[in-house]
C-alpha positions in Angstrom: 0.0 0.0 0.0 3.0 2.0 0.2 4.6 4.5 -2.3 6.7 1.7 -4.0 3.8 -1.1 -4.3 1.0 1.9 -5.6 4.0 2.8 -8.5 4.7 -1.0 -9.3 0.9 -1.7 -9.3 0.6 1.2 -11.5 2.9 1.0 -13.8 4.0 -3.0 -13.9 0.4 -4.8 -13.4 1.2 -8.6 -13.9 3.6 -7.9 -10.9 2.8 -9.7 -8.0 2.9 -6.7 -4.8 1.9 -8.0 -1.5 1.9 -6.5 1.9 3.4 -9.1 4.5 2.4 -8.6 8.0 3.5 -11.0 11.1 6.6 -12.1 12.2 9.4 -12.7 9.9 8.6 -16.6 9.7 5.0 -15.6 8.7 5.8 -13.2 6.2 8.3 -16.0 4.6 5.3 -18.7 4.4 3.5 -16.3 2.9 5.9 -15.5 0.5 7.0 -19.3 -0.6 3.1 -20.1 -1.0 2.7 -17.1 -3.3 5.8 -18.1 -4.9 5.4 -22.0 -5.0 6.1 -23.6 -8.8 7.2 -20.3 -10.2 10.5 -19.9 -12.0 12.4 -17.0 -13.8 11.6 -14.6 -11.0 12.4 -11.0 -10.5 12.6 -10.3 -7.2 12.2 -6.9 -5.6 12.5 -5.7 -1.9 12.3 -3.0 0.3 14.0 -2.6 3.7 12.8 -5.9 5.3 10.8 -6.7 1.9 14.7 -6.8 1.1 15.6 -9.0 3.7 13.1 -11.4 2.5 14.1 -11.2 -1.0 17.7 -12.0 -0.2 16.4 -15.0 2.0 14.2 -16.7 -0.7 16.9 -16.1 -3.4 19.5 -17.8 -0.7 17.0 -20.7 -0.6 15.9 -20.9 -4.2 18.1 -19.4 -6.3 18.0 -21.4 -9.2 14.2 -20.0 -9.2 15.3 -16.7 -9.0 16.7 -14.9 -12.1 17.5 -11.4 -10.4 17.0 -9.8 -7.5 16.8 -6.1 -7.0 17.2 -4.7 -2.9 16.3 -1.3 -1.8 18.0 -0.4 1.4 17.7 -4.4 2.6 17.9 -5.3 6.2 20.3 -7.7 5.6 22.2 -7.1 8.5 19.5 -8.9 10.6 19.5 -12.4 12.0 17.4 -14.4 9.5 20.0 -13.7 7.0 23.1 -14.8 9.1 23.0 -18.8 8.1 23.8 -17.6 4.5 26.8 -15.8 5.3 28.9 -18.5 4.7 27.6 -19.5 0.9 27.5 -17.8 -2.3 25.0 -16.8 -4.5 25.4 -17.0 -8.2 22.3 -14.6 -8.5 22.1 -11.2 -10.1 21.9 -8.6 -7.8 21.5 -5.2 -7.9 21.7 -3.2 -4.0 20.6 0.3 -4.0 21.1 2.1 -1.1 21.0 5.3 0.5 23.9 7.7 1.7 21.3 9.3 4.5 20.0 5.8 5.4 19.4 6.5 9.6 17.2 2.8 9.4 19.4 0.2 7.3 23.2 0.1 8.1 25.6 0.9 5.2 28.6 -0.7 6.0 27.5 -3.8 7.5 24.7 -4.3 4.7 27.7 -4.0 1.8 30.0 -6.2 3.4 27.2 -9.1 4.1 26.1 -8.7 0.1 29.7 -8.7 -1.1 30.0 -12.0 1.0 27.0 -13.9 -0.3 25.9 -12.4 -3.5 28.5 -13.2 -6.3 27.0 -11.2 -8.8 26.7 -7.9 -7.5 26.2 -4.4 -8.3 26.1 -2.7 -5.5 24.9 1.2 -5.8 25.2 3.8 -3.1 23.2 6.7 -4.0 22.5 10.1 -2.0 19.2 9.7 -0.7 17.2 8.3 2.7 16.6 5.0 3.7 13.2 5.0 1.7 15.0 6.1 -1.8 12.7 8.9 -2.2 14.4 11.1 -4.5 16.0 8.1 -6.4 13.3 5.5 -6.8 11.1 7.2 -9.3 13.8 8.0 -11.6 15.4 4.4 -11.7 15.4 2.7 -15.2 12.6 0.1 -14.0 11.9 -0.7 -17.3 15.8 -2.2 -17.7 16.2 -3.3 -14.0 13.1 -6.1 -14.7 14.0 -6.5 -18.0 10.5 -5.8 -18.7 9.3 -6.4 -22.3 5.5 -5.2 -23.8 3.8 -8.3 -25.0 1.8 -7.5 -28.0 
C-alpha cells in the first residue's frame, strides 16, 4: 500500500505486490506459498521486503533470475545462516547515503560476501530512496518487455 507497491501496481500490473504482515517466519510462508512452482523470478525488496528477497533467493536461487534490494535489512539475524555460501544470482543493491534505518557498512560487506553477482549502488538519498526510486530505469532493472 505503500509509495513503491502503488508505482509497481501502476505501472507494472502482472507484478505480484503484496503486503506481509507478522513475524518474519510468517511473512516468509506467505511469500513461498505465493511463490510455489514459479520460475524466472524477479525479485524486488524493500527494507525488510529486502531482507526477504535476499532470504528466498538464498533458498531458491536457481528460481530466482535477479534480484533487485532497496535499502535491505540484511544485516538482521534471518539472514546470518547464508553468510557462509554464495549466490550465483544477479543482484543489484541500492542504497541510501542518509539511510538513519538500514546500516551501510555492515549491509555491503554481508552482500559482497554472499551475493556473487553484485552491483552494488550507493546513491545520496534516505533510507526510503525517495528522490531516487522514481527515476530508476525500472523498465531495464526487470528487463520488462511489452507483449503485444
Amino acid at each position: 500500500m505503500g509509495t513503491k507497491g502503488v508505482f509497481f501496481r501502476e505501472r507494472y500490473p502482472g507484478m505480484i505486490v503484496e503486503d506481509f504482515p507478522g513475524t518474519f517466519e510468517e511473512r516468509m510462508e506467505r511469500l513461498e506459498g505465493l511463490l510455489r512452482g514459479k520460475t524466472g523470478l524477479i525479485l524486488v525488496g524493500s527494507s525488510f521486503g529486502g531482507l526477504m528477497a535476499a532470504v528466498y533467493a538464498c533458498l531458491h536461487g536457481s528460481r530466482v533470475e535477479k534480484l533487485i534490494l532497496l535499502a535491505p535489512a540484511i544485516h538482521l539475524d534471518p539472514f546470518d545462516p547464508f553468510l557462509g555460501g554464495k549466490s550465483g544470482v544477479p543482484t543489484v543493491l541500492v542504497h541510501g547515503t542518509k539511510d538513519d534505518v538500514v546500516p551501510l557498512e555492515p549491509v555491503r560487506l554481508r552482500a559482497e560476501k554472499v551475493f556473487a553477482r553484485l552491483e552494488y549502488r550507493l546513491v545520496e538519498d534516505d533510507h526510503s530512496l525517495h528522490r531516487i526510486f522514481p527515476i530508476l530505469d525500472w523498465d531495464g532493472l526487470l528487463e520488462f518487455r511489452e507483449t503485444p
